[in-house]
C-alpha positions as CSV (number, residue, x, y, z in Angstrom):
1,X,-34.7,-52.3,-35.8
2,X,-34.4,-51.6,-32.4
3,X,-31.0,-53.0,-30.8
4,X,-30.2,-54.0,-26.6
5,X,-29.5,-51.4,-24.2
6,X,-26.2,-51.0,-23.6
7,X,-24.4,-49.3,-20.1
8,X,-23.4,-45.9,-20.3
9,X,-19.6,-47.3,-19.2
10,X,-20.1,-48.7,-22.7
11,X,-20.8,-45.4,-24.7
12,X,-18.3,-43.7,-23.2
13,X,-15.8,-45.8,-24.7
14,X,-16.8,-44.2,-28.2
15,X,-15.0,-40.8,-28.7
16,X,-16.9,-39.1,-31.0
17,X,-15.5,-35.9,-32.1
18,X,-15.9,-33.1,-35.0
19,X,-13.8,-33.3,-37.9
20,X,-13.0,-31.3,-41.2
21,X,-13.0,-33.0,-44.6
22,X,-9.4,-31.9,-46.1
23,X,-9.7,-33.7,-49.4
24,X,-12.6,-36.2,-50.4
25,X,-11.7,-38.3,-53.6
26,X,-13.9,-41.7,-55.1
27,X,-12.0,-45.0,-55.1
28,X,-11.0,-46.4,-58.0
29,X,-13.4,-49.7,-58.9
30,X,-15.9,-48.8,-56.0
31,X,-19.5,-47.1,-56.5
32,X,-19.3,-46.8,-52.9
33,X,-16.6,-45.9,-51.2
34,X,-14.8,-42.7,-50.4
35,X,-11.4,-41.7,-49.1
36,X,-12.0,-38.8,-47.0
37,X,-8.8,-37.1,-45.4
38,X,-9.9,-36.0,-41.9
39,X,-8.5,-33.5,-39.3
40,X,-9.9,-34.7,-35.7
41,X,-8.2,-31.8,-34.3
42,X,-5.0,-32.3,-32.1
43,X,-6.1,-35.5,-29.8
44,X,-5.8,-37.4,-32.9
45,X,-4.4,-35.2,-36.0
46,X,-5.5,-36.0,-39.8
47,X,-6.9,-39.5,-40.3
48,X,-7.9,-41.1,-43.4
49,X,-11.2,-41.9,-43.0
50,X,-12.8,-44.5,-46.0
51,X,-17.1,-44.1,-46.1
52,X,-19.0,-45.8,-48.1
53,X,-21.6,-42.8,-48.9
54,X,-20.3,-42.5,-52.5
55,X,-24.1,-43.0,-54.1
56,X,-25.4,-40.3,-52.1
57,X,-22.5,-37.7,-52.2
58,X,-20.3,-36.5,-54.5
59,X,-16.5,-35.6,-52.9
60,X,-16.4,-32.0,-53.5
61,X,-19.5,-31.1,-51.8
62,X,-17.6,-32.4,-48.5
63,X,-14.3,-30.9,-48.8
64,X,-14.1,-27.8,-45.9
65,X,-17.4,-28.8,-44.1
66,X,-17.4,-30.2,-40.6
67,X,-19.3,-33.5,-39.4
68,X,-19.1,-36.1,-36.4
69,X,-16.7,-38.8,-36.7
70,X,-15.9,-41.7,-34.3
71,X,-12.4,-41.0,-33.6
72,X,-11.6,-44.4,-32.1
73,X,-12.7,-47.0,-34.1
74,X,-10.3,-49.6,-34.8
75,X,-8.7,-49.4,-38.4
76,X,-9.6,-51.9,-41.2
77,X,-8.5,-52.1,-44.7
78,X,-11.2,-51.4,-47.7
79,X,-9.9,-52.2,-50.9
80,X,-6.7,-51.6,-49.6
81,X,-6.8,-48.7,-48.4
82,X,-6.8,-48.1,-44.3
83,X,-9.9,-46.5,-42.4
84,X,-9.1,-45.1,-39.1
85,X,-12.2,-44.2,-37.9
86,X,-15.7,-43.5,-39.2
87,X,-18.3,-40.0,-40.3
88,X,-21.7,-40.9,-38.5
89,X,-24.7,-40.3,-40.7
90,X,-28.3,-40.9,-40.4
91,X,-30.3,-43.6,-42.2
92,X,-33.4,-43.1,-43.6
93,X,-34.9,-45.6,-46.1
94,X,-31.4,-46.8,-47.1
95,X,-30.1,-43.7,-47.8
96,X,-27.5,-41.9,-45.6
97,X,-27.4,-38.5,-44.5
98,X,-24.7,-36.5,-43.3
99,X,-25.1,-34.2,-39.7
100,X,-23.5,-30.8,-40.6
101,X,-21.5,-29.5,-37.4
102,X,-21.6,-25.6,-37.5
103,X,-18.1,-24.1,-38.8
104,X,-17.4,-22.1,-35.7
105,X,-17.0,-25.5,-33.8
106,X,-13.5,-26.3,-33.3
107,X,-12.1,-29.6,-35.0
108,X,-11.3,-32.1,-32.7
109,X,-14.2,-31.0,-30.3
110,X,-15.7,-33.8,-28.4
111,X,-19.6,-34.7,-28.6
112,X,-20.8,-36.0,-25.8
């Protein structure tokens, strides 16, 4: 579905950034959700980061690989446990799909 335009004054609000999955671990009484430990680099440090790709990858096989995260996105608690911030996938018939970042691309890096 395609959503409204927004101004560019509004994207740049988003700072979206490359991050390394320290540890990934499932969330006990959730078929969804994972707790990923994040470092965004020095900007914002190590974040824990909860996704809810669970049904589509399993946490060791994102442990040490890079992705895009959106850095500022304001916390919120997921069966109690704090998410500060989010890993951008794409979506293709309901099914999410992470964007690898190539290794030699310094955490914390902005993506503009």
């Amino acid at each position: 579905m395609k959503k409204d335009e927004i101004s560019l004054s509004d994207f740049q609000k988003m700072d979206l950034r490359v991050g390394k999955v320290i540890s990934a671990s499932a969330i006990e009484g959730s078929i969804n959700l994972l707790r990923l430990k994040v470092d965004l680099g020095y900007d914002y440090g190590v974040r824990q980061i909860i996704s809810g790709i669970a049904r589509w990858y399993k946490p060791e096989k994102l442990r040490g690989k890079k992705f895009i995260f959106l850095a500022n996105l304001e916390g919120k608690k997921l069966m109690g446990n704090k998410s500060a911030g989010m890993i951008l996938c794409a979506d293709e018939n309901h099914s999410a799909f992470i964007i690898p970042v190539d290794n030699k691309i310094p955490e914390g890096t902005l993506i503009r």
